[in-house]
Steps between C-alpha positions, in 0.01 A plus 500: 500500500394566149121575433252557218206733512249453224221809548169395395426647150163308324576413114810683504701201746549325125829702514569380835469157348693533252777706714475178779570248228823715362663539894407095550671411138830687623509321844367799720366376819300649769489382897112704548272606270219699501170623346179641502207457236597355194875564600447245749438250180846561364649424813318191585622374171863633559511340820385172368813442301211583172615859411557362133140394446377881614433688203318185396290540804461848383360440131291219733352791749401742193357270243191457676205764524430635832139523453293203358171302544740157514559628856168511645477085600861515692464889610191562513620822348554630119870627643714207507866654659534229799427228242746610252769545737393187706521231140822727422684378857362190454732465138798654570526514889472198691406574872760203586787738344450804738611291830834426568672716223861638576323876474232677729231586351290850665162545374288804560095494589303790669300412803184686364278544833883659634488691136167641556587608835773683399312695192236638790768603721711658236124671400455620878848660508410698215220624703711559801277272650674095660314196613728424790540174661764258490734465155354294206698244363683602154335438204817259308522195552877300413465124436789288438508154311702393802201435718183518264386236282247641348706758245255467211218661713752757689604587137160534365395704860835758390307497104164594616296784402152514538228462159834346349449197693186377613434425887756577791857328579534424857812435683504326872128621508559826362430734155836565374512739213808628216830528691600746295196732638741488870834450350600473158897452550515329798883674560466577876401137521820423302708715754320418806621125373860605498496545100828720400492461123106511367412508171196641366335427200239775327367513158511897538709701221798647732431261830207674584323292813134550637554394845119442543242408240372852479769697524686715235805273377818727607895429536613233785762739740835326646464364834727486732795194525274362252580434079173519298535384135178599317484298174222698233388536131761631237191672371176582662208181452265565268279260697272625744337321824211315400606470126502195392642544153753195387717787266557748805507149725804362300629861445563530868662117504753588236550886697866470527579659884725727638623578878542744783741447766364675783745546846631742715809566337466443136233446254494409090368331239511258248307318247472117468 
């Protein structure tokens, strides 16, 4: 089984984009994808058969302000996030696309009462102090196009931060949050699936990964059995997060890539 990983990364997913529309140009095919926060974008579009149209969608996401008054009559809100990403799946990503494609796609939300949770327990062990009781549930949440309809709102739930987007995005009932705040790469989801060959896409000089949104970006390690190909930046992005600059935007679209062959007997690189 061949997999993708595409780690959430804000602005800087343009190169992810741009990388996804270079694999789908020379034939490269995946049988599951998956993402968290705006990595889960780029694979709902790679999975759709649209990875061509992605750095489009891009230039699409970062041409319009985050904050303005034109948002107050739809968002009640001067921050306008959900409704940019929301008109932006509406033009390039057809819901009717995500079912029935020939790949999996895996996207990534955090259960945020189960996030919460876990912040005060992780606060009590620091205290040597525990709440006891039974086990809460885990904070990620996995949802597959291959028995959810509703992918725009799963992949807008996996996008949301709060302030950025006005009100909540519920799930089945529930406040989902960022996947990327749980899970960012999604790889033991990939493995636990029988994935053998995953590769990971990061817009990190070197293949640098943050395998949660706030954690320090550091080197992905071989696993075991399993062949990691980490695709990355021939040069470190001059775009940040939030920056929402069209030069460093189409600077990190033309960002020519390199890769990292990552296994338990050899590894190497190459650029592309």
């Amino acid at each position: 089984m061949r997999a993708l990983s595409l780690p959430g990364c804000a602005c800087r997913a343009a190169f992810q984009f741009a990388v996804m529309a270079r694999l789908a140009a020379a034939g490269e095919r995946f049988d599951v994808v998956a993402g968290a926060s705006s990595g889960s974008l780029c694979g709902a579009i790679t999975v759709a058969g649209l990875a061509a149209s992605g750095p489009d969608m891009a230039r699409d996401l970062a041409g319009s302000p985050i904050v303005s008054t034109r948002y107050l009559a739809t968002e009640r809100s001067v921050f306008g996030m959900g409704r940019i990403l929301r008109e932006t799946l509406e033009r390039y990503l057809p819901e009717g696309r995500l079912q029935g494609t020939e790949a999996e796609l895996l996207v990534a939300t955090t259960h945020a009462g189960a996030y919460v949770h876990r912040l005060l327990d992780e606060r009590l062990a620091r205290l040597g102090r525990s709440r006891g009781g039974a086990p809460r549930r885990e904070p990620l949440v996995i949802h597959s196009n291959r028995d959810r309809g509703d992918l725009h709102e799963v992949l807008l739930a996996s996008c949301y931060l709060p302030v950025l987007h006005a009100g909540l995005t519920r799930l089945d009932g529930a406040v989902h949050l960022d996947g990327a705040l749980a899970d960012n790469t999604l790889l033991d989801a990939l493995v636990a699936r029988g994935a053998l060959d995953i590769t990971v896409v990061t817009p990190f000089a070197g293949g640098a990964v943050a395998r949660t949104m706030f954690a320090t970006e550091g080197p992905l390690r071989p696993r075991p059995d399993i062949r990691l190909r980490v695709i990355y930046p021939e040069r470190p992005l001059s775009i940040g997060r939030f920056d929402f600059s069209r030069e460093r935007l189409e600077q990190a679209l033309r960002m020519p890539h390199r890769e990292l062959i990552l296994d338990a007997v050899a590894s190497g690189s190459r650029s592309a």
